[in-house]
C-alpha positions as CSV (number, residue, x, y, z in Angstrom):
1,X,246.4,12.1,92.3
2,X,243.9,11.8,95.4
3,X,244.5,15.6,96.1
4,X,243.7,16.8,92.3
5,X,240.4,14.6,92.1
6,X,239.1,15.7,95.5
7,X,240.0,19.4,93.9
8,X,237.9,18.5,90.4
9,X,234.7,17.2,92.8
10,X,235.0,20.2,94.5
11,X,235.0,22.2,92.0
12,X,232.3,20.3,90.0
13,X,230.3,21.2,93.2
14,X,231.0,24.6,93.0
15,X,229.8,24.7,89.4
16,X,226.6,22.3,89.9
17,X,225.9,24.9,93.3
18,X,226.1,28.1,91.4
19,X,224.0,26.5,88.5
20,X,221.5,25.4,91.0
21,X,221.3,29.3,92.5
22,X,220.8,30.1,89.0
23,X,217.7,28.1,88.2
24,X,216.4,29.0,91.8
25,X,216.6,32.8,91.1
26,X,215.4,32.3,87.5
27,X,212.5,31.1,89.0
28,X,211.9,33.5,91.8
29,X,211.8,36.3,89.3
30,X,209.2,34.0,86.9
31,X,207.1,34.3,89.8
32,X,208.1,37.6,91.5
33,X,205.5,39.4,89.0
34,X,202.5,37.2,90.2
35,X,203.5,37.6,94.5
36,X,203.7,41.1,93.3
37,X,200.3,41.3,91.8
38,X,198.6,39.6,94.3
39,X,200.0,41.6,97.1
40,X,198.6,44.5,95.3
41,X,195.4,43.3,94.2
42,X,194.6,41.1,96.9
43,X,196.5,41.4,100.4
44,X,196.3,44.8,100.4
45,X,192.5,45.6,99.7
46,X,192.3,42.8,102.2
47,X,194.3,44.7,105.2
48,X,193.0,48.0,104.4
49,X,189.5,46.3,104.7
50,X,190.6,44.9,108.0
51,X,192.1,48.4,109.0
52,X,189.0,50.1,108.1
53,X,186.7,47.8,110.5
54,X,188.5,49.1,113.5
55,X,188.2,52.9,112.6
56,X,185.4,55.0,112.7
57,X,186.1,55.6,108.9
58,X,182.9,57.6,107.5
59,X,182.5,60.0,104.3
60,X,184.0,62.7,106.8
61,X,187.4,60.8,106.7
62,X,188.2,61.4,103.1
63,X,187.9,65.6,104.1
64,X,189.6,65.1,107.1
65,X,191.7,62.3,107.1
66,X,190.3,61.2,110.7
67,X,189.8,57.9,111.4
68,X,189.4,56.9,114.8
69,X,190.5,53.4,116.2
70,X,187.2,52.0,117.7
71,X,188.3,48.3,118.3
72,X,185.4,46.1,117.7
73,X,183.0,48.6,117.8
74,X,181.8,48.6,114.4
75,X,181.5,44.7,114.8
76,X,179.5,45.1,117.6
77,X,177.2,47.4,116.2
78,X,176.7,45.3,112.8
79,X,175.9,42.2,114.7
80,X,173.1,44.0,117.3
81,X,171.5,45.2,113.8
82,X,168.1,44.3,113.6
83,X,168.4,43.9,110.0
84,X,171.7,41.8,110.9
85,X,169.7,38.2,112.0
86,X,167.6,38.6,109.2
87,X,170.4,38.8,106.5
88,X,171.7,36.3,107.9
89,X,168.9,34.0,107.6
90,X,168.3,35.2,103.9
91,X,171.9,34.9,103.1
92,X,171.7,31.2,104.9
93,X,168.3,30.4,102.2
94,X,169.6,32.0,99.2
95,X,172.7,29.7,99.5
96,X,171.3,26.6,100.9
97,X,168.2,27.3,98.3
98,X,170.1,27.8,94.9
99,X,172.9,25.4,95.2
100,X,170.1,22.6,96.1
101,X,168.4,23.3,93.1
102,X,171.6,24.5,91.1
103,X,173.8,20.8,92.0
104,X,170.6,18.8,91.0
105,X,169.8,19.8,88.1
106,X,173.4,20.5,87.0
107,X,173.7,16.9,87.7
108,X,170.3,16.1,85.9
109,X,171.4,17.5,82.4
110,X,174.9,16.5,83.1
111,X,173.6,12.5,83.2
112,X,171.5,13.5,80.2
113,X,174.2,15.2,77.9
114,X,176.4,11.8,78.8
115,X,174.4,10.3,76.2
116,X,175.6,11.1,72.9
117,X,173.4,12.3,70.6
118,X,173.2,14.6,67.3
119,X,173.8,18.6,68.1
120,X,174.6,17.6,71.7
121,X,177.9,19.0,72.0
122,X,175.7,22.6,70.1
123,X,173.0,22.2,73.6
124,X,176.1,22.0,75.9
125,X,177.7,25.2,74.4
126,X,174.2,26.9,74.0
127,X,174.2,26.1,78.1
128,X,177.0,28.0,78.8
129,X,175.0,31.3,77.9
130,X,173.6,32.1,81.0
131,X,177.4,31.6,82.6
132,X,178.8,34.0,80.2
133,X,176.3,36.9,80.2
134,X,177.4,40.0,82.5
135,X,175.2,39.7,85.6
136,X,173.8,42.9,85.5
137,X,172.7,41.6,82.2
138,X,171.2,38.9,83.5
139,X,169.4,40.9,86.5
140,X,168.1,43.6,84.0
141,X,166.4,40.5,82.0
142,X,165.0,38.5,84.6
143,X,163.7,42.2,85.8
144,X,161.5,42.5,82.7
145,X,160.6,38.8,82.7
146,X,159.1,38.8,86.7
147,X,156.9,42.8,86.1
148,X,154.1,42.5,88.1
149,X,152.0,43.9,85.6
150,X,154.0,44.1,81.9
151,X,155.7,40.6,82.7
152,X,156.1,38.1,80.7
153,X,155.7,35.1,82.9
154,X,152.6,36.3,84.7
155,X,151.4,37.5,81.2
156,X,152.1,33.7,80.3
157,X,150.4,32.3,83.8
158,X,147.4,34.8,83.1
159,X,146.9,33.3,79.7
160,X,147.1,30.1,80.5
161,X,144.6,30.3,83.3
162,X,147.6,29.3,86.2
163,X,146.6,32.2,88.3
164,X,144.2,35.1,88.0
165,X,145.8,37.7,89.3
166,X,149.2,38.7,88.5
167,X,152.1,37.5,91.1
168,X,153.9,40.2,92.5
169,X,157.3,38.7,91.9
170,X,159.8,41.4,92.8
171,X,157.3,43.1,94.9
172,X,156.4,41.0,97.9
173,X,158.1,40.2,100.9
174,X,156.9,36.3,100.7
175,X,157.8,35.7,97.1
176,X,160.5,38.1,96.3
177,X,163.4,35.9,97.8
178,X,162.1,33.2,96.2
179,X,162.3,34.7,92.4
180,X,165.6,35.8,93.8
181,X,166.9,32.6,94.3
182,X,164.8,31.2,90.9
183,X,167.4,33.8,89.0
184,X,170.4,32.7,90.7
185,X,169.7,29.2,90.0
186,X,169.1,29.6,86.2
187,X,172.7,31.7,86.3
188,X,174.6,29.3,88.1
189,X,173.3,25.7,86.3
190,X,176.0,26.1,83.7
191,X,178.5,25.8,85.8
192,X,177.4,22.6,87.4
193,X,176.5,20.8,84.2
194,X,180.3,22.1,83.2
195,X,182.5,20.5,86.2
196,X,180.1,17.2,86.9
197,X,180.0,16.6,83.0
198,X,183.8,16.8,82.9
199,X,183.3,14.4,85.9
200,X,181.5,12.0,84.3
201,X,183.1,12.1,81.8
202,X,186.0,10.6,83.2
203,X,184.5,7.5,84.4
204,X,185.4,4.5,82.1
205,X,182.7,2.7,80.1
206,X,184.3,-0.5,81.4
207,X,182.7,0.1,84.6
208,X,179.0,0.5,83.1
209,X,179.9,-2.7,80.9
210,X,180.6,-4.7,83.5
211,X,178.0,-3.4,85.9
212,X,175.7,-4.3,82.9
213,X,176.6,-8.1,83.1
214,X,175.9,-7.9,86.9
215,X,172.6,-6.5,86.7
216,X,173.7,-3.0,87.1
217,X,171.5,-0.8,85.3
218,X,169.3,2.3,85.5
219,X,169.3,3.8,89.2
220,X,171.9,0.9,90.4
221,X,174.3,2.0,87.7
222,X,174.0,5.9,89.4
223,X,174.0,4.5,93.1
224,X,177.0,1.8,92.9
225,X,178.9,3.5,90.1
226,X,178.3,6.9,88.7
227,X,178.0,8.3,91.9
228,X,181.0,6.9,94.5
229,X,183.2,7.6,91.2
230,X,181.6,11.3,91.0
231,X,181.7,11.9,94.4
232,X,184.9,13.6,94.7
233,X,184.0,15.9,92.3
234,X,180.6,17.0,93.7
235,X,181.9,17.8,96.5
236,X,184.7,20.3,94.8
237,X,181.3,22.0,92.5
238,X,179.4,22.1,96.2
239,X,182.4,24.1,98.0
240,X,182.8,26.1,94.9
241,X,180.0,26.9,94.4
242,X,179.4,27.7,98.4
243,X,181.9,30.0,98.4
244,X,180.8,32.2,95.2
245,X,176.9,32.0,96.1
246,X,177.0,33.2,99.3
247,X,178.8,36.4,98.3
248,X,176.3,37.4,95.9
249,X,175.5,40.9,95.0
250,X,175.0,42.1,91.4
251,X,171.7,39.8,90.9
252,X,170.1,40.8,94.1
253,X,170.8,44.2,93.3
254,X,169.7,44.4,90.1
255,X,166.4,42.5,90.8
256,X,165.2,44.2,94.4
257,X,168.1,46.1,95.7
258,X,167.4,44.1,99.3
259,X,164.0,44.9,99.1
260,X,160.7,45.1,99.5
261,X,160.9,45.3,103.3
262,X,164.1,44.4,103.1
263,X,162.7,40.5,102.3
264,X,166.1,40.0,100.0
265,X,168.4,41.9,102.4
266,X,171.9,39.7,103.0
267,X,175.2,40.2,104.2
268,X,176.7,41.3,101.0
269,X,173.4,44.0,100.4
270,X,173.5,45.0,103.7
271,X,177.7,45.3,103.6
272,X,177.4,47.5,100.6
273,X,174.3,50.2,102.1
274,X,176.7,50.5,104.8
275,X,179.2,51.6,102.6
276,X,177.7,53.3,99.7
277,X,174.3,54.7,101.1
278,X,175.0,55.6,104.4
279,X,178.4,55.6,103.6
280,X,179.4,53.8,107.2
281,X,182.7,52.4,105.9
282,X,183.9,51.0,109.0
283,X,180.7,49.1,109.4
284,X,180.9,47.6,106.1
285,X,184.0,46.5,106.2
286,X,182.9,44.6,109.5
287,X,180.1,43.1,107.8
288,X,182.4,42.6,104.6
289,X,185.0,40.6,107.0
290,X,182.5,38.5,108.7
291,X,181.5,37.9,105.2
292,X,185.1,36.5,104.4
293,X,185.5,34.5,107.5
294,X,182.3,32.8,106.3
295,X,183.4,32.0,103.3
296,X,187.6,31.3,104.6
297,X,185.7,28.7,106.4
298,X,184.2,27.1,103.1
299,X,187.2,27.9,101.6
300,X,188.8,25.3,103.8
301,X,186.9,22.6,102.7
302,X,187.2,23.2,99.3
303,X,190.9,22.8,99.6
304,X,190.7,19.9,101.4
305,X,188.0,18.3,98.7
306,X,190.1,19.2,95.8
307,X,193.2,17.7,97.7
308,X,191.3,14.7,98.0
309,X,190.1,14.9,94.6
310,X,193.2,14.7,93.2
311,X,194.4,11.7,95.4
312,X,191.7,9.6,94.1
């Protein structure tokens, strides 16, 4: 009797084991088509990329098929660029610059649209527009809007006796960054009001109620409980958005193409001349890998803020 119930568990085992391998490979081929597609679209643009940065790997290459190994050559050469300390510096303002103003006033009209009111939910959705347009779009608009002379805005200015002579937007080396980063910021607002709205959202009323009865309101309602309650999520839209800004291209290149003087030159700009103007592909893919480490590095503590996100 022992002998035939130890043989039923055993077999039970057996059963519950080979259902288990099952369900295990069932679910290994569910996600077999995703590893797939990101080995293909992803790791391996990411390793030729890596590849490419050690070989001298020019327009010549693609007749030839030589590549020579050069080490760290290219990376040297990127770096002792004179152009290379200044991109970095532009690519250092046009980050620091729109995300400042991008996170503020995201936050701004995210506090605002909290407060519900007639065709609100109509504003929010007429928001998204500047999100949703292609950026090349965008760039071609803002191009029109910020002519020196057939402008818009300084047409605007002019007429309304701001300034007397028309502002060289696009066109000079002191200003053009800074319409540059005016651009991104009207692009990337949307997404800011989006994610800290959803935030906010999220926060109970309770807590304003009973802040209320405490004397709570106003700017003491933001300091002791909007904001500790949204700060987990900030800091998610402030990684995020980190990590997507400083990679810019399209708007830059759209607007001044790293120009005038190279005043808007960055690391993406300056990673994409090297490889399709002078057509130095080993030196862009340097700059295009520092340009990764930059933002693996960012990358980092966006992980770690959405981890903590979700554990609060």
């Amino acid at each position: 009797m022992v002998a035939l119930t130890r043989t039923t568990v055993a077999g039970r085992e057996r059963v519950r084991g080979r259902r288990r391998r099952g369900e295990d490979l069932t679910k290994l081929l569910f996600v077999l088509p995703a590893a797939v597609a990101m080995v293909a679209l992803f790791g391996y643009p990411v390793v030729k990329n890596l590849l490419m940065s050690l070989q001298d790997y020019t327009l010549k290459t693609f007749f030839t098929g030589a590549a020579p190994w050069v080490g760290l050559q290219n990376y040297s050469t990127v770096v002792h660029d004179k152009l290379f300390a200044d991109a970095m510096l532009n690519t250092a303002l046009f980050t620091v610059g729109s995300i400042a103003f991008q996170f503020v006033i995201g936050l701004g009209l995210a506090l605002f649209f909290r407060n519900r009111f007639p065709l609100g939910g109509l504003l929010r959705s007429l928001l998204l527009l500047p999100w949703l347009l292609p950026l090349i779009v965008s760039s071609a608009t803002w191009r029109s809007i910020l002519e020196q002379d057939s402008g818009i805005l300084n047409r605007t200015l002019m007429g309304l006796h701001i300034v007397d002579d028309p502002v060289p937007w696009l066109n000079s080396p002191s200003v053009a960054l800074i319409a540059v980063i005016g651009v991104n910021i009207w692009i990337g607002i949307p997404f800011n009001v989006t994610l800290l709205y959803s935030g906010l959202s999220e926060i109970p009323d309770e807590l304003y109620e009973a802040g209320q009865l405490d004397g709570a309101t106003g700017w003491r309602a933001f300091v002791h409980i909007t904001w500790p309650n949204l700060r987990s999520v900030a800091g998610v839209v402030l990684m995020l958005g980190v990590v997507y800004t400083i990679k810019v291209l399209d708007i830059i290149l759209g607007l001044t193409g790293g120009g005038p003087a190279n005043a808007t030159q960055t690391l993406a700009t300056q990673s994409y001349e090297k490889s399709f103007v002078d057509f130095k592909f080993g030196q862009g893919a340097a700059l295009s890998n520092i340009l990764i480490a930059i933002s693996f590095v960012f990358a980092i503590f966006y992980l770690r803020s959405t981890r903590r996100a979700v554990d609060e």
